[in-house]
KETOR-134627 format. One record per residue: residue number from 0; z, x, y of N, C-alpha, C in turn. Coordinates in steps of 0.05 Angstrom, whole numbers, plus 5000, padded with zeros to 4 digits. Layout:
<pts>
+------+------+------+------+------+------+------+------+------+------+
! resi !   nw !   nu !   nv !  caw !  cau !  cav !   cw !   cu !   cv !
+------+------+------+------+------+------+------+------+------+------+
!  NUM !    Z !    X !    Y !    Z !    X !    Y !    Z !    X !    Y !
...
+------+------+------+------+------+------+------+------+------+------+
</pts>
This chain:
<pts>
+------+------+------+------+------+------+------+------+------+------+
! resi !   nw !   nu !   nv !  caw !  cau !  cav !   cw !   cu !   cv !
+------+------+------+------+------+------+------+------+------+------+
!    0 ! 0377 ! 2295 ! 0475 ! 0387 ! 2306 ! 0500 ! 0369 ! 2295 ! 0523 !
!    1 ! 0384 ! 2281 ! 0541 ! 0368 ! 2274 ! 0564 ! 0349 ! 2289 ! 0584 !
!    2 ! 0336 ! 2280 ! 0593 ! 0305 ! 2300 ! 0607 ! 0306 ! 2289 ! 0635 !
!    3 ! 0299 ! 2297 ! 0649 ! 0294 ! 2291 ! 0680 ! 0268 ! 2269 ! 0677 !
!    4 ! 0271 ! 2254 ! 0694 ! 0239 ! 2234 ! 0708 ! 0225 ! 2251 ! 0716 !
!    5 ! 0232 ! 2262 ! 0738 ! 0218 ! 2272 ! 0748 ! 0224 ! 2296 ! 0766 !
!    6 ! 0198 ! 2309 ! 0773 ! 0212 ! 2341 ! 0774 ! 0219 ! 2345 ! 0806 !
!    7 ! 0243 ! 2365 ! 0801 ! 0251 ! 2374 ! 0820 ! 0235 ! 2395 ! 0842 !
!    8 ! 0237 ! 2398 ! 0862 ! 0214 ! 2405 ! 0887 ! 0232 ! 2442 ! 0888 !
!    9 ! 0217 ! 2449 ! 0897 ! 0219 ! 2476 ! 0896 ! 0243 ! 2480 ! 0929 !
!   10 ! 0246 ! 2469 ! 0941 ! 0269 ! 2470 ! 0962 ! 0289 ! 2461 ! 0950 !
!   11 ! 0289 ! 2437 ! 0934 ! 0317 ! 2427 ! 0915 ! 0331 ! 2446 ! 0905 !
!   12 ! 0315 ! 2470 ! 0888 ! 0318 ! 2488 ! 0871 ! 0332 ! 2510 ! 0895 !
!   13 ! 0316 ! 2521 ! 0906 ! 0332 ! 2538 ! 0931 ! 0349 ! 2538 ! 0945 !
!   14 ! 0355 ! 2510 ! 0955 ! 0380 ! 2502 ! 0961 ! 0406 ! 2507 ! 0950 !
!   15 ! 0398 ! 2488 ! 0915 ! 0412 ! 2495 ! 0906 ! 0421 ! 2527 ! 0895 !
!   16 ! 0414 ! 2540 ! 0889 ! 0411 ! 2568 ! 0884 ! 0423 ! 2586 ! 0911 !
!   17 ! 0425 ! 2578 ! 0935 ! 0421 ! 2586 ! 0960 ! 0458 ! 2605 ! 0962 !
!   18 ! 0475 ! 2595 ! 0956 ! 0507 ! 2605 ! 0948 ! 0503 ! 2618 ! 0926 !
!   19 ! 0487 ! 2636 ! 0910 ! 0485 ! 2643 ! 0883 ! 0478 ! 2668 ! 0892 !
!   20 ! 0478 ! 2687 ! 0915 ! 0472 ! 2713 ! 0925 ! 0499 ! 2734 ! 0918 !
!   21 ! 0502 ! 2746 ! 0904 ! 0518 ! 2766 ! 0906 ! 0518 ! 2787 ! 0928 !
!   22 ! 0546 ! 2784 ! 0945 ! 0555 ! 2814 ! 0966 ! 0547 ! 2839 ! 0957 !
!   23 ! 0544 ! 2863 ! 0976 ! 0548 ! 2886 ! 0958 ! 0579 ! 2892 ! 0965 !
!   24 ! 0580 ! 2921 ! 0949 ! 0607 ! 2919 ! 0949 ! 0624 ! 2932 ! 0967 !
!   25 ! 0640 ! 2932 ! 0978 ! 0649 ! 2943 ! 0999 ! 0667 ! 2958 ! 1000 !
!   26 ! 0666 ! 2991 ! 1013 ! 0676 ! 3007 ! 1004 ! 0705 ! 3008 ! 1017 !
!   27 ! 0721 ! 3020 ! 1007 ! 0759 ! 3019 ! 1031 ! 0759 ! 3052 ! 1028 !
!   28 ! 0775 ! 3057 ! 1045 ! 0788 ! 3069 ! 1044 ! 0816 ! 3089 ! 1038 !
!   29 ! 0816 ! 3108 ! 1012 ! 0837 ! 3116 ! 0992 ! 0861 ! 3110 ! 1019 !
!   30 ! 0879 ! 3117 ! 1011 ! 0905 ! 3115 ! 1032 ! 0916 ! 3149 ! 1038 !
!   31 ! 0909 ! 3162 ! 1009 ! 0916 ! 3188 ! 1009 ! 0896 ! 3209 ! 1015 !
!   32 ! 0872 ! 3206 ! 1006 ! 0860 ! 3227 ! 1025 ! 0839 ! 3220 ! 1046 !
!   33 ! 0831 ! 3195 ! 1043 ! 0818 ! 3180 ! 1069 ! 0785 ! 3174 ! 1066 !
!   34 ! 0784 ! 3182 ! 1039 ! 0754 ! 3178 ! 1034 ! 0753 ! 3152 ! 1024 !
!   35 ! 0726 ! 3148 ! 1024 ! 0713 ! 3116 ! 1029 ! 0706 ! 3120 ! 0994 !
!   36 ! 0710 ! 3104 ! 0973 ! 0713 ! 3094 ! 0949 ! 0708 ! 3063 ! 0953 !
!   37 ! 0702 ! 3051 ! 0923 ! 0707 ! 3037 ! 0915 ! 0722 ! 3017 ! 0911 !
!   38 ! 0732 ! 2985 ! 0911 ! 0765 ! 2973 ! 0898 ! 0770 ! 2988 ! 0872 !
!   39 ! 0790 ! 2987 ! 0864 ! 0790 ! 3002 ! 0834 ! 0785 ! 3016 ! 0831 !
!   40 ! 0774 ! 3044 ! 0832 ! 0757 ! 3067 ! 0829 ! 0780 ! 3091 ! 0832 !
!   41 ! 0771 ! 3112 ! 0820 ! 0797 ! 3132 ! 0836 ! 0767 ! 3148 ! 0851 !
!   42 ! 0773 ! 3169 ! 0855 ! 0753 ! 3174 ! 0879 ! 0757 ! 3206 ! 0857 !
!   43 ! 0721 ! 3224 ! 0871 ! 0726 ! 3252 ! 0856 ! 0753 ! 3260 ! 0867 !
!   44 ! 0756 ! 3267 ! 0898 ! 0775 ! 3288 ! 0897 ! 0803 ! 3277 ! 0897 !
!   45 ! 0809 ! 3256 ! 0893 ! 0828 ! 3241 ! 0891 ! 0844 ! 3247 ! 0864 !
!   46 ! 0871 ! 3248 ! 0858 ! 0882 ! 3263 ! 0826 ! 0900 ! 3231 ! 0819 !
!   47 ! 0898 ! 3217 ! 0848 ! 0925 ! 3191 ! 0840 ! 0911 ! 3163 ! 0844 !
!   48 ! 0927 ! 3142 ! 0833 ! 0915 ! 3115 ! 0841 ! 0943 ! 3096 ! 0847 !
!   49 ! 0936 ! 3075 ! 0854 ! 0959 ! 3061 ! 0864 ! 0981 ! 3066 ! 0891 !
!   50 ! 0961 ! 3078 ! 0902 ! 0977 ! 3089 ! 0927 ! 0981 ! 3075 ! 0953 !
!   51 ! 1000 ! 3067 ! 0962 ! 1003 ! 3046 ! 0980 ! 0999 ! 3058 ! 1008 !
!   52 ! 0997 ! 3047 ! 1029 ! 0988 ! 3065 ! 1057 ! 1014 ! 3080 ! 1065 !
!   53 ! 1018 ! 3098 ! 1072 ! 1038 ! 3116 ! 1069 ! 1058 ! 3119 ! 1057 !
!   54 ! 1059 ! 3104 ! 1025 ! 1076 ! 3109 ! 1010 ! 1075 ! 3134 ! 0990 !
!   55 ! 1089 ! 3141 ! 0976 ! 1098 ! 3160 ! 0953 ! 1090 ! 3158 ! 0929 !
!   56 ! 1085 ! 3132 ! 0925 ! 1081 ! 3124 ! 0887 ! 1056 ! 3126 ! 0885 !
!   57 ! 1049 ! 3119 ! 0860 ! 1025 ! 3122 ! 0851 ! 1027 ! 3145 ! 0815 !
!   58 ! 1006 ! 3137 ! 0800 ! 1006 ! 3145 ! 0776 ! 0987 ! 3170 ! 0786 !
!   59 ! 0998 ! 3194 ! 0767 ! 0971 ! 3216 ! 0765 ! 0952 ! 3202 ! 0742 !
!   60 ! 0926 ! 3203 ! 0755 ! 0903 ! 3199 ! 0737 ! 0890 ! 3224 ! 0720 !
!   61 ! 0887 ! 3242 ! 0730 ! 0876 ! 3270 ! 0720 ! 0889 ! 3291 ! 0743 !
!   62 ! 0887 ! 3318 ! 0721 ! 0905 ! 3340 ! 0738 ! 0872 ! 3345 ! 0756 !
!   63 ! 0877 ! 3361 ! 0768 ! 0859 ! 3368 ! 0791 ! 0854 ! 3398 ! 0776 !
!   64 ! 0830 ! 3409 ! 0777 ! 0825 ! 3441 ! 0760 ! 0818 ! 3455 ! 0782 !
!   65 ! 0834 ! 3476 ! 0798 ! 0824 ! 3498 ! 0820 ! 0798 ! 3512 ! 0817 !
!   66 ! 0793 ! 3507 ! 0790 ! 0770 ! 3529 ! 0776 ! 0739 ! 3512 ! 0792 !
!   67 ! 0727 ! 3515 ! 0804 ! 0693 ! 3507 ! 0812 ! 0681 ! 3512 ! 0784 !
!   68 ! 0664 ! 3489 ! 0778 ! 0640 ! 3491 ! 0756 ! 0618 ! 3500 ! 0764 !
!   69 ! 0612 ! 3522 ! 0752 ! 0578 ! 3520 ! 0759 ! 0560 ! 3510 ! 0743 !
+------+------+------+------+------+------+------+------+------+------+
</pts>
C-alpha cells in the first residue's frame, strides 16, 4: 500500500477537514399545536404526526391519557 513522501502540514489537514462540521439541529414548528420540536419527532403534547399546515390528515401516534402522573 502506498505511503506519502512526505508529510502533510497541519493547515493542509484543517482545511481539509474545514466542511466536516456538523449543524445543530434545527427546531420547526408542529403545524397543530405550534410547539417547536424536532424534523421527525412527534412532540410530548402532540397525539399526531404527518400533519400538513392547516390540513386534517395525519396518523394518531399515541392516545393522549387525561390522567397527570405523579
Amino acid at each position: 500500500m502506498p505511503n506519502p513522501k512526505r508529510r502533510h502540514s497541519k493547515a493542509r489537514k484543517n482545511k481539509r477537514r474545514s466542511h466536516l462540521a456538523l449543524d445543530p439541529p434545527q427546531p420547526h414548528r408542529c403545524p397543530r399545536s405550534g410547539v417547536l420540536t424536532l424534523s421527525h419527532r412527534v412532540s410530548e403534547d402532540a397525539t399526531h404526526y404527518g400533519f400538513e399546515k392547516g390540513g386534517s390528515k395525519g396518523r394518531v401516534v399515541f392516545e393522549k391519557d387525561d390522567e397527570v402522573e405523579a
